[in-house]
N, C-alpha and C positions, 0 to 999 in steps of 0.2 A: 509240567504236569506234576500236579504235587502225589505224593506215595507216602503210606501208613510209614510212622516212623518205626524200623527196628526195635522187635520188645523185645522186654528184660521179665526175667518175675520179679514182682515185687508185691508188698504186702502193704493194702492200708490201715494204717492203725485207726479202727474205728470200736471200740474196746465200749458199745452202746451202754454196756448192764452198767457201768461205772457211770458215765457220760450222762446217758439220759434214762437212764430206769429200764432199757427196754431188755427184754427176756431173749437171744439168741434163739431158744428153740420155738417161739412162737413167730418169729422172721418167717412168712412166705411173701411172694410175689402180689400185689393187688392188682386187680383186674379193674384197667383202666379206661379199658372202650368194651363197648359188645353191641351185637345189635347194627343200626341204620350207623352209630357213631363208629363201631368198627370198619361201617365198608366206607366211610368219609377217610379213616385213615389210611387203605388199602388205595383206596381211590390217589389219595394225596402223592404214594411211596411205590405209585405202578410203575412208571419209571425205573426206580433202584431194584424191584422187585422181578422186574422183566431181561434187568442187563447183568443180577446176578445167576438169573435160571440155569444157562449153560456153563457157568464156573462151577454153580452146585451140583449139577449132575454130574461133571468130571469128579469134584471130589466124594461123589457116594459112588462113581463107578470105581473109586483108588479105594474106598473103604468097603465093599462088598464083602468082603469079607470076616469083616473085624462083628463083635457083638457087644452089646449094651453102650451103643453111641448115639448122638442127637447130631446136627449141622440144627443151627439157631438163626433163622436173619431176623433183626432187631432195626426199628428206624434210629436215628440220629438221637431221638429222649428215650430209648432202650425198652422202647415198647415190642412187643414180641409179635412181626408179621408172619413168617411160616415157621416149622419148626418138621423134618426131617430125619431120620434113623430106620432104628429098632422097634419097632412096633410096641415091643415091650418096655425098652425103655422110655419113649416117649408117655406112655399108658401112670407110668412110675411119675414123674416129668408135670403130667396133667393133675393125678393124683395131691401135688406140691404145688397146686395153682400153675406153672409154666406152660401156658397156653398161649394162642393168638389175644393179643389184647392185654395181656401182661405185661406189669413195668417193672423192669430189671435194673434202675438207675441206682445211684451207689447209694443215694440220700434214703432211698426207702428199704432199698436191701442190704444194706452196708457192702462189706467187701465180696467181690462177687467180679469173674472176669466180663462181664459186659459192663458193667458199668462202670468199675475201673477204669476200662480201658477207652470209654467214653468221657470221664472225668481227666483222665490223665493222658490221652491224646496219640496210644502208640500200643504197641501188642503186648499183651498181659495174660498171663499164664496165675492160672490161683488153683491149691491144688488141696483137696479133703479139708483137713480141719485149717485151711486158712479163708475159707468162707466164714463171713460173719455167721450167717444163719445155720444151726446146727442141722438141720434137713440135707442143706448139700454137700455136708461133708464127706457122703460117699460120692462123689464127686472130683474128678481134675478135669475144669473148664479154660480153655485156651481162646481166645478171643482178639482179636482186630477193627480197628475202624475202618470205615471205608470212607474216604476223600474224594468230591466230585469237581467241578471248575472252581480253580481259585481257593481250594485249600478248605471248600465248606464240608465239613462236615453231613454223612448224607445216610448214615447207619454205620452198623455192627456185625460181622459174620463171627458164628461161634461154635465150637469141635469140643463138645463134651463126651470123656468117657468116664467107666466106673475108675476110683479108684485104685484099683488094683492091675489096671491093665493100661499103658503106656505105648505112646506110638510116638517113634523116634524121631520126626519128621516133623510132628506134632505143631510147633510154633511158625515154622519155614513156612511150613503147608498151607495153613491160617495168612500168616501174612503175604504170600504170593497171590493166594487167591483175593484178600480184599485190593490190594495194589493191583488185581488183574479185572477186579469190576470195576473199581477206580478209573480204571483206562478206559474199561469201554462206555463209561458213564461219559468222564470227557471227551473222546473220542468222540459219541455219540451228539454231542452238545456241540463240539468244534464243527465235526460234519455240518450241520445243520444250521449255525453262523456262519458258514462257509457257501452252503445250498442260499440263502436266505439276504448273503452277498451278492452272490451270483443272478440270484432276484431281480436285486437291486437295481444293479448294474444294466440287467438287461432292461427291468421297466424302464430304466431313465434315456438308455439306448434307443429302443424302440418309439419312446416319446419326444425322439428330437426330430427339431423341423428340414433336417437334409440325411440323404440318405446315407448309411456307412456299409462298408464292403473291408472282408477281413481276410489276405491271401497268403500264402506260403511264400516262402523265396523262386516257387516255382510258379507263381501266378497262382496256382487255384485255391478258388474261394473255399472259404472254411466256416464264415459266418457271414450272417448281411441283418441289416435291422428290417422293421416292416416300413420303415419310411422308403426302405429302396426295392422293396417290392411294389411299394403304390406307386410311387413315382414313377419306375419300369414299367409298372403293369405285367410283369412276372411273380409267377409263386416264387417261395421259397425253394421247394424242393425241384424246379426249375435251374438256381444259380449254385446253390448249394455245390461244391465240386467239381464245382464246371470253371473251363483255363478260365480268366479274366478278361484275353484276347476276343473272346466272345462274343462278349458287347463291348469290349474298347479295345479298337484295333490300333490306336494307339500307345499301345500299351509298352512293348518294347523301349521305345524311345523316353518314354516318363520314366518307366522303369533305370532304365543309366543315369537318367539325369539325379534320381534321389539316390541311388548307390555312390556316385559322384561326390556327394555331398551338399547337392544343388535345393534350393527350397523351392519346392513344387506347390505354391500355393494359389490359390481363385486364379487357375487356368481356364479359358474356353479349352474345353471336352466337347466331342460327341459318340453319346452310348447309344448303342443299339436296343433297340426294343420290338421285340416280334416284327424286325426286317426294316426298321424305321431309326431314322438317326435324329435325334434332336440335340441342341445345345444347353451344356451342363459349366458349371463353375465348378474345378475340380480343386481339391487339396487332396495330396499326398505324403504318406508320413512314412519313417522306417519302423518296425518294432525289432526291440532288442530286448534279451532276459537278462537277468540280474547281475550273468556276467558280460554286460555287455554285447551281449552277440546280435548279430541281426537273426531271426528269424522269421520276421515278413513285413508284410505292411499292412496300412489302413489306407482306403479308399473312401472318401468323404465328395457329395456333389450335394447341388441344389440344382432347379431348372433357372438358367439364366431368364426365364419370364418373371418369376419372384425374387430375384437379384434387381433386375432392371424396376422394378415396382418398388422393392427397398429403398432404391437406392432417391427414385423419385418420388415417394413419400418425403424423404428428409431433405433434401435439394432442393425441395420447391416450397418452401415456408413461407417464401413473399408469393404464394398465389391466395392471398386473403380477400379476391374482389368477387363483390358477389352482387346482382342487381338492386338490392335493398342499401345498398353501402354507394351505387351512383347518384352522383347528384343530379334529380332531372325535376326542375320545377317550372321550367317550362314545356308548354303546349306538345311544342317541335319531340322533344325528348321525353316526355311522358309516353308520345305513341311510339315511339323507336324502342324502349325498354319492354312497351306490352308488346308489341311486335317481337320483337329477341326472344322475349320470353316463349313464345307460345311456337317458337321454330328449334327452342335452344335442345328439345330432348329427339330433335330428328337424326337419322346417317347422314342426313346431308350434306356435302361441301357449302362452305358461307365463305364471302367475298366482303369483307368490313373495307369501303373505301373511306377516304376524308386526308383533309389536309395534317400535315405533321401536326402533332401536338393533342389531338383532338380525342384521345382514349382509346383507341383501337385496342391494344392489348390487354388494357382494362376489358373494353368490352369482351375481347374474347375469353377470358378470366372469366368474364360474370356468367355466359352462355354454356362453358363446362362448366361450372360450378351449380347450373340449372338443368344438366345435364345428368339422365346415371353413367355416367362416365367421371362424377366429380370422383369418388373415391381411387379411380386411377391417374396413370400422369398425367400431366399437362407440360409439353416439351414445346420450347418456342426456339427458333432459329431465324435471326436476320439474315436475310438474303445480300444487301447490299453489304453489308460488315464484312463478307465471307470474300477472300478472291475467288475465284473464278477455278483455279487449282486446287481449291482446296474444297470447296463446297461438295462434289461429290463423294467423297471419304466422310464429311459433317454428317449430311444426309444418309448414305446408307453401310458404311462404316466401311473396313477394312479386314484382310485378312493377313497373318503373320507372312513378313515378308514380300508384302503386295509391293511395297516402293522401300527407297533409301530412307531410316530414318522411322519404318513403322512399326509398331509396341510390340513387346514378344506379347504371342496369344490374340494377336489381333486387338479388334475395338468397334464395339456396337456400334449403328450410326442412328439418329434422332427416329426415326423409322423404327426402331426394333426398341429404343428404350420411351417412345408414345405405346409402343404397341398396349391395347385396351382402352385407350384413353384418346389423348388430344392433341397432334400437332398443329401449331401456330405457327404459319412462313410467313412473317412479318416482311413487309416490303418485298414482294414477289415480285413485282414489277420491276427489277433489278436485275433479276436472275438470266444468266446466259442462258440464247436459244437453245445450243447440245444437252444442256443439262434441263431444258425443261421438256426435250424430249425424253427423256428417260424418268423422269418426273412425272408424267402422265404414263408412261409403260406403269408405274412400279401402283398411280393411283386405280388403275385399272385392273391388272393383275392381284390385286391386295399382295403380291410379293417381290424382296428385297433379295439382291444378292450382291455380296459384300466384292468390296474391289478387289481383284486376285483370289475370289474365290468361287466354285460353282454351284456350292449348294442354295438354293432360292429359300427363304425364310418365308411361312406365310406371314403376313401382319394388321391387325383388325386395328387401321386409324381413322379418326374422324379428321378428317383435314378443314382447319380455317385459314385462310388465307387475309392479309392485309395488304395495302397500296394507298401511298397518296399518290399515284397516276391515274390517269385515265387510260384504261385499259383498252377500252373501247378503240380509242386516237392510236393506241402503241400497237395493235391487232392492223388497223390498215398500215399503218408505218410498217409493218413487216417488224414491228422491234418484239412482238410478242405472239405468241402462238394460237392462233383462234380456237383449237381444240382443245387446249389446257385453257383457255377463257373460259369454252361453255362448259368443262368439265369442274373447275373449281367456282364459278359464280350460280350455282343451283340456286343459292340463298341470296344476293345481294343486299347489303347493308352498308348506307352510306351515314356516316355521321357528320351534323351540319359542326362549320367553325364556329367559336365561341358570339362572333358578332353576329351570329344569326339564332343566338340562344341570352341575348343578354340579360333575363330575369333569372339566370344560374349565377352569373355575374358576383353578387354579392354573400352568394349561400358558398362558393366555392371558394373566394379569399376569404371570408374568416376561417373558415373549414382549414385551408392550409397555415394560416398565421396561427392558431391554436399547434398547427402540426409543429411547425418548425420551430414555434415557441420551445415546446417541449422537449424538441430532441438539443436546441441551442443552448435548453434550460435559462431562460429568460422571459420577462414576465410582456402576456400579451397586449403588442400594443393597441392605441385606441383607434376608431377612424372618422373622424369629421367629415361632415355632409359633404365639403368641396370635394375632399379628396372623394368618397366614395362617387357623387358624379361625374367626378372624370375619369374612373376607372369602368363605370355602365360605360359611356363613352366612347371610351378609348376602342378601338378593331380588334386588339389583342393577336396579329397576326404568329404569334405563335402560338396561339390558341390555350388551353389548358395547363400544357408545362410551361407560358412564358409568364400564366397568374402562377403557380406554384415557387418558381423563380422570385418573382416581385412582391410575392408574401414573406418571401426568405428575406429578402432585401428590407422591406417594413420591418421584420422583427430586430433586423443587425443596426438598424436607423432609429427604432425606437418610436416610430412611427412620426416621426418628422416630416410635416405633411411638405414644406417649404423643398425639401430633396424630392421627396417621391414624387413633386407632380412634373421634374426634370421631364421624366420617363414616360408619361402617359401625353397624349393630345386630348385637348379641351376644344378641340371644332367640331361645327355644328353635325347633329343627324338631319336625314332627312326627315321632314315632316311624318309619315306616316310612322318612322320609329319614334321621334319623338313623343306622338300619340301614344303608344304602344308602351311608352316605359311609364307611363302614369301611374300614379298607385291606387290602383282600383281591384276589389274583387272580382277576379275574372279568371278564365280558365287559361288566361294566356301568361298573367300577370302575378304578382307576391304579392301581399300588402304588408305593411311594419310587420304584422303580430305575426303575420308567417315566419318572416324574415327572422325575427325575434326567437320563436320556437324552433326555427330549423336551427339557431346558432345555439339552441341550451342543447337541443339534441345531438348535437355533432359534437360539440364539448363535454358531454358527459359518456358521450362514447368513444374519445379519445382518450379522457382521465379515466377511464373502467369505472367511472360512477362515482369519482371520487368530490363529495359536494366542495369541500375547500379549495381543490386545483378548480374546479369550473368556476366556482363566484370568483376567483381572484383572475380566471382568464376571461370574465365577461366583465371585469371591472364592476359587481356588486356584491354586495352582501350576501353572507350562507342565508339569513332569513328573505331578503329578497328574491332569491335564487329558489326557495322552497315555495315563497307565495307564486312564484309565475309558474312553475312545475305543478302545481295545485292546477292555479288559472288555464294550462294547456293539457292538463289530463297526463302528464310526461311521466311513466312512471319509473322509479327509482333501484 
């Protein structure tokens, strides 16, 4: 904090009558504001004017006594805001212009101790006839700067007496008290960058998305933001003071562990809330002051519901199917997609059968994505993929310590991280009977409870389910449960194999040979009549992923029709398919230009629009690629 420098007396030689013509005895003060411009100045120096009040009245309670003195406070350009004494001297003072609104700087009144000591930066003592101005040379005026943040200059405190009368303290006096309004100016400024931190701190506190808790070495809370009041659903002055044990009786044990040295971070917690336990993702931190020391901690949680939603926003990026993006240009599949559609936004459980290969988890993709549940997860679990041991910990998680080998803190199972949104049991028909008994407990109950643990989790899922069995055949076999049949088949949706759709046939390999082009980065190859006939043709018994395959394979071949028709059979259909693959406009059927515009459209929404990747992967011209885009309305 900067303080008025130690003065000296000194004298400035400003010797005017030689210099500039100007007459000593006609030197008074000019009156530099009055009026609305005076209280603009007052206004400006309230501040200085407010924090030297109680310095000034100390020194006229120490001068009480004394007669024919002034106290002067002056702003920073030695304008004159109050002015203090002897009644009569001040009267004397006024008489010489020295009023509110007078300027006392060195330039207009030569040597003189305000302005001196304004010019010259330190406390200045000018005494009778070493005032320029012959007027105040019955005068010895003592004067100080006052210094506020950062050394700015911010006025002038001034202790004029007559002449003839000396106060021994005089300079001391003066310069303590500007170094003592000094102080409380910055002081006053520090506080208030300090308050103004503290602000800060807390807006930004208060405005983050989990809640904080602030505790002693003894547990009790000392601060909490309002995010951990909403989230609790407790006041403030609720937690405020209260053990932490409170609402986490877990507390002890976390407690050793970060004393320890242990990092206590995204634990399953659970905090109490008006007699209610829910689960929290906990960090805990130590606090320590500048000498190191502990003094407490930080408590930080989120509700593991917007954990488990984080976590499946970012995890599931390949959920981009959506029924506008299936390929359905035949009859069969047109009414399966309005169908889907028009069931997709019910609670309902849906039962998607069909042969492998055939889109199931597409479909279920397209159905929450048409769902208001798209904005929450979408969690899919194969049945078959899982052992038998292991599927129940999958499904509904575990808790710390449940078996040899499980996470410290436990681990959600697909149950709690669907929760709001969408489980997909892909291949259910798979699933051991014990576990599909509990499987329908947990669909019925809406609640989960984790292995080795007792507390029941509610959980709001939409359950869809897939099979290429027949469920129906594995219900009498006794290999499947007929109550979890009629429990998850509310909605049945079967999807036919590709040989019972084959006017998709040709919209779906070019669709993938574009794909695979791209990601192989190699230019898409062509397809000649033979081949594309023997690929309508062909059964495609692996239905959808065995054209997505054999598209792969055309683009690594280069479209080498001579290899690729190794792979496909060229025998006959039966007549009424054969009919049926004709190229006629009909609602069953594609004609060229369909066929045509479905491949500019699929191709330009592979390349994001881009005309050059499409004309070079439809083997034409940017100009030819715009006249057909014209000719089908396609727009860009």
């Amino acid at each position: 904090m900067n303080k008025a420098i130690p003065g000296k007396e000194i004298i400035r030689s400003h010797d005017r009558s030689r210099q500039y013509g100007i007459d000593p005895d006609q030197v008074l003060p000019a009156i530099r504001f009055s009026g609305d411009a005076l209280e603009s100045v007052f206004r400006r120096n309230h501040g200085f004017i407010e924090h030297a009040q109680p310095i000034v009245e100390a020194l006229l309670q120490n001068l009480k006594d004394e007669k024919g003195y002034m106290l002067i406070l002056t702003d920073g350009e030695g304008i004159i805001l109050e002015v203090f004494g002897d009644p009569d001297e001040i009267e004397r003072a006024e008489n010489l212009n020295m009023r509110k609104g007078a300027g006392m700087d060195e330039d207009g009144m030569g040597t003189n101790a305000i302005g001196t000591a304004i010019h010259e930066g330190k406390t200045i003592q000018v005494k009778g006839e070493e005032h320029f101005a012959r007027a105040f040379h019955h005068w010895t005026c003592t004067a100080a700067p006052v210094f506020g943040v950062e050394g700015v200059l911010v006025g002038t405190i001034n202790l004029t007496l007559q002449k003839g009368k000396k106060h021994p303290y005089a300079m001391g006096m003066i310069q303590a008290a500007a170094i003592a309004i000094g102080d409380r100016i910055s002081g006053d400024v520090i506080q208030q960058q300090l308050y103004d931190a503290q602000q800060y701190a807390f807006s930004i506190m208060n405005h983050l998305t989990f809640g904080l808790i602030v505790m002693d070495l003894k547990g009790r809370i000392h601060w909490v933001n309002d995010t951990a009041c909403r989230t609790l659903n407790i006041r403030r002055m609720k937690l405020v003071n209260r053990d932490i044990r409170k609402i986490y009786t877990g507390w002890n044990e976390s407690q050793q562990r970060v004393d320890r040295g242990e990092e206590l971070l995204d634990q399953e917690a659970e905090l109490l809330s008006k007699g209610y336990a829910n689960r929290y993702l906990v960090n805990i931190y130590a606090i320590n002051n500048e000498a190191k020391k502990q003094i407490g901690y930080v408590l930080s949680f989120r509700p593991m519901s917007r954990m488990l939603g984080l976590i499946n926003k970012y995890s599931n990026t390949q959920l981009s199917y959506s029924f506008d993006r299936i390929i359905a240009r035949s009859k069969v599949m047109k009414d399966l997609v309005e169908y889907a559609l028009n069931v997709a936004d019910t609670p309902s459980t849906i039962l998607i059968g069909g042969e492998s290969g055939t889109g199931k988890e597409v479909f279920a993709q397209a159905i929450h994505n048409a769902s208001k549940r798209r904005e929450k997860p979408f969690v899919a679990i194969n049945c078959g993929a899982i052992s038998s041991s292991l599927i129940e910990s999958e499904l509904f998680g575990y808790e710390e310590g449940a078996f040899t080998g499980a996470s410290r803190g436990g681990k959600p199972g697909k149950f709690e991280l669907a929760d709001q949104g969408t489980l997909f049991l892909d291949e259910i028909g798979e699933m051991p009977l014990e576990m599909q008994v509990k499987l329908l407990r947990v669909i019925q109950d809406k609640q989960v409870t984790r292995i080795g643990g007792s507390v029941a989790r509610k959980v709001d899922v939409r359950i869809i389910a897939a099979t290429n069995k027949d469920l129906d055949s594995e219900v009498r076999q006794g290999n499947f449960r007929q109550d979890l049949f009629y429990r998850i088949s509310v909605i049945p949706i079967t999807l036919p194999p590709v040989r019972q759709r084959r006017m998709d046939i040709p919209v779906l390999y070019h669709f993938f040979l574009a794909q695979k082009a791209s990601r192989l980065k190699r230019p898409v190859p062509g397809t000649d009549n033979k081949l594309m006939k023997a690929l309508i043709r062909y059964d495609w018994p692996g239905n959808v992923r065995e054209i997505e395959n054999f598209a792969e394979k055309a683009v690594i071949l280069n479209g080498d029709t001579s290899l690729l028709l190794r792979d496909v059979n060229l025998g006959e259909l039966p007549p009424e398919e054969e009919k049926s693959l004709q190229w006629s406009d009909t609602d069953s059927t594609l004609t060229l230009e369909e066929i045509e515009k479905e491949a500019i459209t699929r191709y330009l929404e592979l390349f994001d629009n881009n005309i050059s990747k499409t004309a070079s992967a439809l083997g034409i011209g940017r100009n030819t690629l715009y006249l057909k885009m014209e000719k089908y309305k396609i727009q860009h």
